[in-house]
VMD Tcl script that draws the C-alpha trace (Angstrom):
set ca {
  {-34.62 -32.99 90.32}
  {-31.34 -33.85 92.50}
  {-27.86 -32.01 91.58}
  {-25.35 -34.58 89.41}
  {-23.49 -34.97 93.06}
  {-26.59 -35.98 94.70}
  {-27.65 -38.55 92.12}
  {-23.76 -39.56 92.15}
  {-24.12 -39.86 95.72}
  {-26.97 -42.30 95.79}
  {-26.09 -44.58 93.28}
  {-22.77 -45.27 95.65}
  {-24.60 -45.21 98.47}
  {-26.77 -48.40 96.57}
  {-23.57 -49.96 95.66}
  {-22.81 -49.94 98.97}
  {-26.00 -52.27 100.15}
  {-26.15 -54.14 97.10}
  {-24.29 -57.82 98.29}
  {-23.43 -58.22 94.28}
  {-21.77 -55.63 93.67}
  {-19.19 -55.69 97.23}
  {-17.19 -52.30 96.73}
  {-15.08 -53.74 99.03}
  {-13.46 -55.66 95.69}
  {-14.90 -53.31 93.19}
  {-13.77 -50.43 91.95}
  {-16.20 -48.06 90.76}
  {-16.98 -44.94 89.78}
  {-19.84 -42.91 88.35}
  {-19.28 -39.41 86.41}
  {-22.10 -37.17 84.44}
  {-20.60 -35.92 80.86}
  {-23.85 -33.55 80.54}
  {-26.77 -35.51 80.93}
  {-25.48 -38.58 80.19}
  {-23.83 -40.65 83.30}
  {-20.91 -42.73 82.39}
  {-20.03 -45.80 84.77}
  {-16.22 -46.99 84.75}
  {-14.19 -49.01 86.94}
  {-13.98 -53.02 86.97}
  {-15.50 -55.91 89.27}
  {-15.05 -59.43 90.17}
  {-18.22 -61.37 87.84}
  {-20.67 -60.69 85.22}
  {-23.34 -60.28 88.03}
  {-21.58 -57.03 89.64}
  {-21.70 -55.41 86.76}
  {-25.13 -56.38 85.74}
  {-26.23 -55.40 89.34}
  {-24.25 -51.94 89.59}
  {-25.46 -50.77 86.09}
  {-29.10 -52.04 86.78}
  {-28.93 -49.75 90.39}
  {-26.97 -46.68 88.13}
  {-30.34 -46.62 85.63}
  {-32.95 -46.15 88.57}
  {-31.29 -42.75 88.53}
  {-29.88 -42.17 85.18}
  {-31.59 -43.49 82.69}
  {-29.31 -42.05 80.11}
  {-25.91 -44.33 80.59}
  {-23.45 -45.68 79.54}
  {-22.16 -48.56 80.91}
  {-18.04 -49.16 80.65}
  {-17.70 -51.34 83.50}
  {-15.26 -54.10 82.84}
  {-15.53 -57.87 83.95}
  {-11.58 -58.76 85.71}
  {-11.89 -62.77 85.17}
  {-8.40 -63.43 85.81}
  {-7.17 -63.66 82.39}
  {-5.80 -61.41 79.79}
  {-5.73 -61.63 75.63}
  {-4.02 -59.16 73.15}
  {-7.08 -57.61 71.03}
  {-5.18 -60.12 68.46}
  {-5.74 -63.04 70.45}
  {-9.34 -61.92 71.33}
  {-9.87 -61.68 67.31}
  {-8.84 -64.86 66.55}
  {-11.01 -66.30 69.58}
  {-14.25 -63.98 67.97}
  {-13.70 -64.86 64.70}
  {-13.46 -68.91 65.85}
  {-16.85 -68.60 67.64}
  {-18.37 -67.02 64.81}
  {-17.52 -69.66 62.32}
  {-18.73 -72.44 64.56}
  {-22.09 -70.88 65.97}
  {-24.45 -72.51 62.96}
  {-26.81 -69.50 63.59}
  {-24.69 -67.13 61.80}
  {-23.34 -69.11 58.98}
  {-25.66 -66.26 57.11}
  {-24.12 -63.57 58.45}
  {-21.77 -60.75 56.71}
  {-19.17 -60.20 59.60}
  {-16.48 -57.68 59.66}
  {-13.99 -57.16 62.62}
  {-11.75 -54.29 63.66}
  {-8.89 -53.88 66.02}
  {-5.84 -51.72 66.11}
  {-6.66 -49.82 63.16}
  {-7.09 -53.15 60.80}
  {-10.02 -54.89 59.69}
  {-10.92 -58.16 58.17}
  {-14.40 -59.93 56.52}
  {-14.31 -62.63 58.43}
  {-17.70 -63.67 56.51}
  {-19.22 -62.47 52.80}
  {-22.89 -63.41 52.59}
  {-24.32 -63.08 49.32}
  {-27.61 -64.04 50.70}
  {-30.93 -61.33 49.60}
  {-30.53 -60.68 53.44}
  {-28.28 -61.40 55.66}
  {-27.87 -60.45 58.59}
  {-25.10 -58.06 59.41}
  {-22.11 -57.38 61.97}
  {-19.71 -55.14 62.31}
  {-17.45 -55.81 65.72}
  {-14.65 -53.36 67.44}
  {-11.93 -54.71 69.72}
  {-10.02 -51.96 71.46}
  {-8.41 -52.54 75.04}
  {-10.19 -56.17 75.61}
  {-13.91 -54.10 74.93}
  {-15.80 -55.93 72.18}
  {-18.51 -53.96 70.80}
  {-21.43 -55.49 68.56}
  {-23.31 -53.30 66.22}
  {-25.05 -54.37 63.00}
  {-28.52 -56.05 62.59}
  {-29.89 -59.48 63.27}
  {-32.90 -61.25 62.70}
  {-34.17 -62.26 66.23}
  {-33.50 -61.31 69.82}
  {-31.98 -64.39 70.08}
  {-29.36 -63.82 67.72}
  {-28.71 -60.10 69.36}
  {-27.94 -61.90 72.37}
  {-26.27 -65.06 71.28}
  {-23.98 -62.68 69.77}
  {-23.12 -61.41 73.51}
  {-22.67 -64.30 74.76}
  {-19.86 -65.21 72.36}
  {-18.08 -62.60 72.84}
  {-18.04 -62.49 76.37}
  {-17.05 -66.04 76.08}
  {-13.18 -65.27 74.50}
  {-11.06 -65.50 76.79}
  {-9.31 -62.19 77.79}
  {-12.69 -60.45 77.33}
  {-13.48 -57.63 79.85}
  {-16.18 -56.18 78.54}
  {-19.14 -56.28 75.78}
  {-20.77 -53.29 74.32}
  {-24.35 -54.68 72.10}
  {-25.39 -52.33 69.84}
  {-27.20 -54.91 67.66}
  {-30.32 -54.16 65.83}
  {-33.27 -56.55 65.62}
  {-34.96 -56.27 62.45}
  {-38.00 -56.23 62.24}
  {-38.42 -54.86 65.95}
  {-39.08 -57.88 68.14}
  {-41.21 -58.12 71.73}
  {-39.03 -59.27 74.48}
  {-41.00 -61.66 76.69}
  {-40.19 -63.91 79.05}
  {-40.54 -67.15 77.07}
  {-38.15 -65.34 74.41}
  {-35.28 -65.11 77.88}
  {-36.12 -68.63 78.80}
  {-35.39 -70.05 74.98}
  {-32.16 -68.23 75.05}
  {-31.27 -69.08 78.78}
  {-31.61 -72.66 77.53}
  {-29.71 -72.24 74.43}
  {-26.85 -71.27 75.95}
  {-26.61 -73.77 78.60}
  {-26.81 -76.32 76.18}
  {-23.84 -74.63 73.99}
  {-21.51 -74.23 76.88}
  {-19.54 -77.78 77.17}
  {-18.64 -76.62 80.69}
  {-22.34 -77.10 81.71}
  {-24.24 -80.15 81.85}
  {-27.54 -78.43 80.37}
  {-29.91 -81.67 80.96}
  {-29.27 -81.83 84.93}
  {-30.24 -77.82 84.61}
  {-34.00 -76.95 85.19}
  {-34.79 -73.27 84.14}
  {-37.83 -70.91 85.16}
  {-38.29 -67.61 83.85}
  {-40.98 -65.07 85.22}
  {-40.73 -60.93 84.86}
  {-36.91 -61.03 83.56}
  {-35.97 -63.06 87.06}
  {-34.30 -66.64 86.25}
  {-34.16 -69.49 88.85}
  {-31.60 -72.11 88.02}
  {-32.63 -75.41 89.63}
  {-31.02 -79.19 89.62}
  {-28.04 -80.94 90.07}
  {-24.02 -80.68 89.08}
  {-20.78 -82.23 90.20}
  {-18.59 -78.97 90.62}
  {-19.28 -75.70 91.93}
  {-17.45 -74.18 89.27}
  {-20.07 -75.94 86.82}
  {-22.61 -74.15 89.08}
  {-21.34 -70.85 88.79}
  {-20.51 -71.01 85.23}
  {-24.09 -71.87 84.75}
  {-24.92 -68.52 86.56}
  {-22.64 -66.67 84.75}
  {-24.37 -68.04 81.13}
  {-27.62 -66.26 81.99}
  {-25.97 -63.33 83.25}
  {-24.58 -62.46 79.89}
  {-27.71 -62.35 78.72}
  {-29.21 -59.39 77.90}
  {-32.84 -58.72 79.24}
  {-32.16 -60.60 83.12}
  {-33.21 -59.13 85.37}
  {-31.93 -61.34 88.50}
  {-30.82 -64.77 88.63}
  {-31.70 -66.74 91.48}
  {-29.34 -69.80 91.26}
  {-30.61 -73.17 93.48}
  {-28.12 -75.54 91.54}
  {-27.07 -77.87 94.53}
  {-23.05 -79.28 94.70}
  {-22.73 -82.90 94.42}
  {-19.22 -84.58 93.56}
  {-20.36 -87.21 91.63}
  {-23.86 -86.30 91.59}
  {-26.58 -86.28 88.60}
  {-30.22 -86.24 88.63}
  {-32.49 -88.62 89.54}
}
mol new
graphics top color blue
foreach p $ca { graphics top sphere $p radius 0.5 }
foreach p [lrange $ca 0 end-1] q [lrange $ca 1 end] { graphics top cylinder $p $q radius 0.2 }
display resetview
């Protein structure tokens, strides 16, 4: 088995060919704390970290991934409570949900189910990192719960510990439901012009938008999903365009 330094050395050395992850605007580094490898630093887009963590695991499958997302913007953990707890209360899926927040050594219910079982979550805020743990029913909850988060603004990065319960097969029809469901919440996409394929974890984005922000945005969506594995994007640019 390669030293730590060797295994460090590769993984930058894959950084370096991977297109995604650009080092030349990334900042990245890789350390072992025994055998556990610990990735820190920040990129430009949901995708660079998706693609340097994904290239870190070929060679450390024990990792932890604390690469943060800069997207231009920046929230107090205050601000990015108030944006959580919003999201929370207006995502229809967890209306049955017991949900308690912490930041800055406070902590509010933000949600007291009585239900026989509800499902549970318990999210941390510290430094613009959200992290999820608790338990949900589905693997769509587990990563609709991502997705919110990573949609507050100020956001840099999202830690999901969530539990399904009962365990739950991850197949690709479960990614393609979710891909879908999420295109359809964001009101910066127009999810009807948006054709969606889904084989082996690898997502190809197909149709027709007006903006190329719209396109990327779209990209984005299925890269906060948990589970991708790539996402091939084919959305075409059209000012003023929509589908036949």
């Amino acid at each position: 088995m390669p030293a730590p330094h060797e295994i460090i050395q590769r993984i930058h050395a894959a950084w370096e060919r991977e297109p995604l992850v650009n080092l030349h605007r990334s900042h990245l580094d890789a350390v072992f704390e025994g055998d556990r490898l610990r990735l820190t630093g920040a990129v430009g887009s949901i995708a660079a970290k998706r693609a340097a963590a994904k290239i870190a695991a070929r060679y450390a499958p024990q990792m932890v991934d604390n690469i943060r997302v800069d997207r231009g913007e920046t929230s107090s953990d205050g601000a990015i409570k108030d944006a959580l707890v919003l999201a929370f209360h207006s995502e229809s899926a967890f209306h049955n949900c017991h949900i308690t927040v912490h930041w800055h050594n406070q902590h509010e219910m933000v949600a007291n189910v009585q239900d026989e079982n509800p499902c549970l979550l318990d999210i941390s805020i510290c430094d613009a990192t959200v992290v999820l743990e608790g338990t949900v029913w589905s693997l769509s909850h587990q990563r609709m719960a991502e997705v919110l988060a990573w949609w507050s603004p100020g956001v840099t990065n999202v830690i999901n510990r969530i539990d399904v319960v009962p365990e739950e097969r991850d197949i690709d029809a479960e990614i393609q439901d979710a891909v879908m469901l999420v295109l359809d919440k964001d009101p910066l996409v127009h999810s009807g012009q948006i054709h969606v394929d889904t084989a082996q974890g690898v997502v190809t984005l197909e149709g027709l938008v007006p903006a190329e922000s719209e396109r990327q945005n779209a990209e984005d969506d299925v890269w906060y999903l948990s589970g991708v594995q790539q996402v091939v994007n084919l959305i075409e640019v059209r000012p003023g365009g929509h589908q036949p």
